[in-house]
C-alpha positions in Angstrom: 0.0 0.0 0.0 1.2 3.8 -0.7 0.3 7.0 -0.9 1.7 10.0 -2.9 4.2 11.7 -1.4 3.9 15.1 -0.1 5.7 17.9 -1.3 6.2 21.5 1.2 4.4 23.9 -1.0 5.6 27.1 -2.6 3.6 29.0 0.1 5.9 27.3 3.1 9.3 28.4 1.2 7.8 32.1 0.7 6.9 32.6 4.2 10.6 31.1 5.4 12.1 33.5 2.8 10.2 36.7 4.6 11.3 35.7 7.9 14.9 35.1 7.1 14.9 38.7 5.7 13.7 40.3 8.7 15.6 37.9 10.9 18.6 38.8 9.1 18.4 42.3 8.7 17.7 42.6 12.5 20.9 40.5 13.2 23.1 42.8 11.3 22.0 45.9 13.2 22.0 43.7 16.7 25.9 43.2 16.1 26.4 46.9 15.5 24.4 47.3 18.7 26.2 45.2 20.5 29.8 46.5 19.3 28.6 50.1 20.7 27.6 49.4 23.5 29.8 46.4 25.1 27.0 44.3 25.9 27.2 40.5 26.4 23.4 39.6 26.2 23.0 41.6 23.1 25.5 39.5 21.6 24.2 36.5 23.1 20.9 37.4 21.6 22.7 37.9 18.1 24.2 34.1 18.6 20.9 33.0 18.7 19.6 35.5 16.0 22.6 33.7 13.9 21.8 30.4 14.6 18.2 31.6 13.3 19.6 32.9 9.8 21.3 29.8 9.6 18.1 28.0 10.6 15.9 29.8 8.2 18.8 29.5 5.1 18.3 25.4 6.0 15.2 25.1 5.8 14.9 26.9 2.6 17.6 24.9 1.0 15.6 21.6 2.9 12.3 22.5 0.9 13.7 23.3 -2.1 15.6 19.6 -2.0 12.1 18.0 -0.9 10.5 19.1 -4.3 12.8 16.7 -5.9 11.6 13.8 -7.4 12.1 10.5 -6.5 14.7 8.5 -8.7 16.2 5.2 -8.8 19.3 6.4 -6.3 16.9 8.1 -3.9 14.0 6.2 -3.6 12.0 8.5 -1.7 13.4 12.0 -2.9 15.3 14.1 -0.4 13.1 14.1 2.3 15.5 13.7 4.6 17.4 17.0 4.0 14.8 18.4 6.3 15.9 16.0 9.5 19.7 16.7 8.7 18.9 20.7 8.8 17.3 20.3 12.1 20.2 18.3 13.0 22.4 20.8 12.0 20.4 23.5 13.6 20.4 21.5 17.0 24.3 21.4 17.3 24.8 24.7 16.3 22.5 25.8 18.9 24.9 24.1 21.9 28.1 25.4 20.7 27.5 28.8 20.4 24.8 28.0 23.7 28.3 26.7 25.5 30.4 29.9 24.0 28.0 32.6 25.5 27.8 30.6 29.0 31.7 30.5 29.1 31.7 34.7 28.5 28.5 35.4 30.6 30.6 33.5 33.9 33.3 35.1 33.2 31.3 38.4 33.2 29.6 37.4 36.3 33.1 37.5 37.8 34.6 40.9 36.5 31.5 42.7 35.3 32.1 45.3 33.0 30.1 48.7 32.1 26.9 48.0 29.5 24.5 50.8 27.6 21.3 49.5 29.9 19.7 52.1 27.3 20.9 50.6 24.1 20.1 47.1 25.5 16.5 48.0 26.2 15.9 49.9 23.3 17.2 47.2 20.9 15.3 44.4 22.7 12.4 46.0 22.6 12.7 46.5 18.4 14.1 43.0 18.3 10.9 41.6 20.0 8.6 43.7 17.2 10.6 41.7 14.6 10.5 38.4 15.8 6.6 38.9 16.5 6.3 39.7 12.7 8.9 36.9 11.9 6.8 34.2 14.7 3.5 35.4 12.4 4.9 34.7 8.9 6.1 31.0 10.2 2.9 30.3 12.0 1.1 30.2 8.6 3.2 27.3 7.2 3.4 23.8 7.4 4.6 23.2 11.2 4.0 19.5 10.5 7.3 19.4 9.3 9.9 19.1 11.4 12.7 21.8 9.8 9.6 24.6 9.8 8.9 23.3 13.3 12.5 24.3 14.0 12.7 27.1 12.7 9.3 28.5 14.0 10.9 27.5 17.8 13.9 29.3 17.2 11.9 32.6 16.3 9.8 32.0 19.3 12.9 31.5 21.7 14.0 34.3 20.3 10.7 36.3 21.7 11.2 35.2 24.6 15.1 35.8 25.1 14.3 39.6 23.8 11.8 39.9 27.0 15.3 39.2 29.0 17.1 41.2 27.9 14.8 44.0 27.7 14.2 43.3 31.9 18.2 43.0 31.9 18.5 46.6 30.3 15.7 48.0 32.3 17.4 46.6 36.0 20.8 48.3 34.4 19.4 51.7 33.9 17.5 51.7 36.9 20.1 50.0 39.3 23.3 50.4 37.5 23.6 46.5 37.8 26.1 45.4 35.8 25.9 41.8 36.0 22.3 41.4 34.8 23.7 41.5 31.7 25.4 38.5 32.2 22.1 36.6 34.1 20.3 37.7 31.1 22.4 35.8 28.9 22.2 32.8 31.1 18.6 32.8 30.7 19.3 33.4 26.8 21.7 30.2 26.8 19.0 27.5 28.5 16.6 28.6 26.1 18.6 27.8 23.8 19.6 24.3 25.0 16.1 23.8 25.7 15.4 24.4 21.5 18.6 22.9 20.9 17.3 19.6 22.9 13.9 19.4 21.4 15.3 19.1 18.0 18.1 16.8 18.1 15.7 14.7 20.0 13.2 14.6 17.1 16.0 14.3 14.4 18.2 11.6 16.1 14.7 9.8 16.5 13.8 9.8 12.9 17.6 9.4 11.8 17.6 6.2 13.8 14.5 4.9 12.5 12.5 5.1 15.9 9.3 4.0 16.2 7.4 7.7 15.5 5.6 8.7 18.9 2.1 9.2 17.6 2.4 5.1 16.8 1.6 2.6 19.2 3.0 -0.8 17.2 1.4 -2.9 20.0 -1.9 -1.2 18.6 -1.5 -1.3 15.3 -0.6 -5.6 15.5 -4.3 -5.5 17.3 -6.1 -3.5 14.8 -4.2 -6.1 11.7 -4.8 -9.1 13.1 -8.8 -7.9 13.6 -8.9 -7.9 9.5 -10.9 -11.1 8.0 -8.6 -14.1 7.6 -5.6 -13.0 9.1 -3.7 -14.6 11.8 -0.8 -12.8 12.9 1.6 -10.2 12.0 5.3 -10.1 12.5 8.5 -8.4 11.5 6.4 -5.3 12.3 8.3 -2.2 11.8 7.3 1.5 11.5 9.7 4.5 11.0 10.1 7.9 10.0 11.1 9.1 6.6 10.8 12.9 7.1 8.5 14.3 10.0 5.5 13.6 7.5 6.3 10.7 6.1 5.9 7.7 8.2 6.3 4.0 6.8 5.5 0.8 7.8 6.3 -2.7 7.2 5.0 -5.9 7.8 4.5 -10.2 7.0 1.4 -10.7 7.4 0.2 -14.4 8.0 -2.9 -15.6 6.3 -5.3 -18.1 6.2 -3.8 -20.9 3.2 -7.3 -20.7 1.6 -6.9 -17.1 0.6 -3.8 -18.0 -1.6 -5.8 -20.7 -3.9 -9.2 -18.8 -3.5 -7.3 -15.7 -5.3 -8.8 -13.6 -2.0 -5.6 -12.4 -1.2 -6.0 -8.7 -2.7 -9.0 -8.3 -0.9 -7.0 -8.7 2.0 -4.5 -6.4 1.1 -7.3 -3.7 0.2 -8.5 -4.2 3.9 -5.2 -4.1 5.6 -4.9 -0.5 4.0 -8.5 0.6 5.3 -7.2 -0.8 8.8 -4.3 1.7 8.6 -6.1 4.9 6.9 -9.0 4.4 9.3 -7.0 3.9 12.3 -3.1 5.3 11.6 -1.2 8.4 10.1 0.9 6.0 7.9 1.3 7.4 4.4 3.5 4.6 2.7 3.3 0.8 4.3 4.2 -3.0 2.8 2.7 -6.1 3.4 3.8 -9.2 2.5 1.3 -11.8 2.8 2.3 -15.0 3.9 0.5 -18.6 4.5 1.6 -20.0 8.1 3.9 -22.4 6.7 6.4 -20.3 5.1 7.3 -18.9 8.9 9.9 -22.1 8.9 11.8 -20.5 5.7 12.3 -16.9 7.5 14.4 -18.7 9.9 17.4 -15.9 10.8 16.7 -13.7 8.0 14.1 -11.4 10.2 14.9 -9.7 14.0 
């Protein structure tokens, strides 16, 4: 059983395009910003804005590779580019996370003189672009998981600006130096809390992990419920790209289905099983009378 593939429309790769822009104009005037006035969080904030760009420019590059067609070297396209950009975008996220930390101790230590000012004022503009940016992404495809990543990072983002607007505001009102450095702190768990979320997702997919949303135990039930069968084994579901999930299975039948010539009948209502009950979009069955178990004999987990 399969079902046509699904390609990210040209709608998702305009609305990435947009908030790149913005995300990337903003960046350049952060690091200006940050030059002027020797503040740590605002360049904490422009390591995360960076790892944005860089998150964005991915998943562009992912979508455009998804609208490939499949071909006899890559079977199922290059659906996978999206799970290596979130990969990508994952690591990059801890070691520039690890590089602020580092600095923001050290500032902790031997605090030195910040713009509380500038910070606030460019947090606050900061925030106003990544509500516009959050806005464009929430109209595509979140389903998939580089968009997904992406639309997290513009959201973390939101939410790091709200620190470091507080940080700026607690600097001009109590000449605290060192909030500048907590703000950053706050800056770096959010993003090892992004960072987290999407090497767990990738990693699951890139080792073929059962996907969450699939209960295989279930899905055995629901087969084995379908006229004439008698068990299912070698069951084995995975992840293509966050919206591609295939399945896999032997399917053992009752002998009389193989001279009767009911067999595709039962392969019709195996696929109703899984559309009625399941979010699989490509599966395989082979069909299988009990005896032939005895010939499968180390060649099957």
């Amino acid at each position: 059983m399969s079902k046509s593939h699904h390609h990210a429309p040209s709608g998702d790769m305009r609305h990435v395009l947009v908030a790149l822009t913005l995300i990337a104009l903003f960046f350049v005037a952060e690091i200006v910003a940050a030059i002027v006035g020797s503040s740590l969080v605002l360049f904490a904030d422009a390591g995360h804005m960076i790892t944005d760009v860089a998150a964005l420019a991915m998943s562009a590059w992912a979508l455009r590779l998804a609208r490939r067609p499949a071909e006899a070297r890559w079977t199922y396209g290059l659906r996978r580019a999206e799970i290596l950009s979130a990969a990508v975008n994952g690591i990059s996220l801890v070691a520039v996370g690890l590089v602020i930390a580092v600095e923001a101790i050290q500032r902790l230590v031997n605090p030195r003189p910040v713009s509380g000012t500038l910070v606030l004022v460019i947090a606050l503009v900061g925030a106003v672009v990544n509500v516009a940016a959050t806005t464009v992404l929430g109209r595509a495809n979140r389903g998939n998981l580089n968009i997904r990543g992406a639309y997290l990072h513009v959201l973390t983002d939101l939410y790091a600006f709200i620190a470091t607007a507080i940080a700026g505001v607690v600097i001009i009102v109590s000449h605290w130096q060192r909030a500048d450095a907590v703000a950053s702190l706050v800056v770096v768990a959010l993003m090892a809390y992004a960072a987290w979320g999407l090497l767990h997702d990738a990693g699951s997919i890139l080792l073929q992990g059962t996907p969450d949303n699939l209960d295989l135990v279930d899905v055995r039930t629901h087969l084995t419920r379908v006229d004439h069968v008698i068990d299912v084994h070698d069951l084995h579901a995975w992840s293509v790209a966050a919206d591609l999930t295939t399945l896999s299975a032997h399917v053992v039948v009752e002998s009389t289905c193989f001279d009767d010539g009911h067999a595709p009948q039962i392969l019709d209502a195996l696929q109703s099983c899984l559309t009625e009950h399941f979010a699989v979009q490509h599966a395989t069955f082979q069909l299988e009378p009990a005896s032939h178990e005895s010939h499968e004999e180390g060649l099957h987990p």
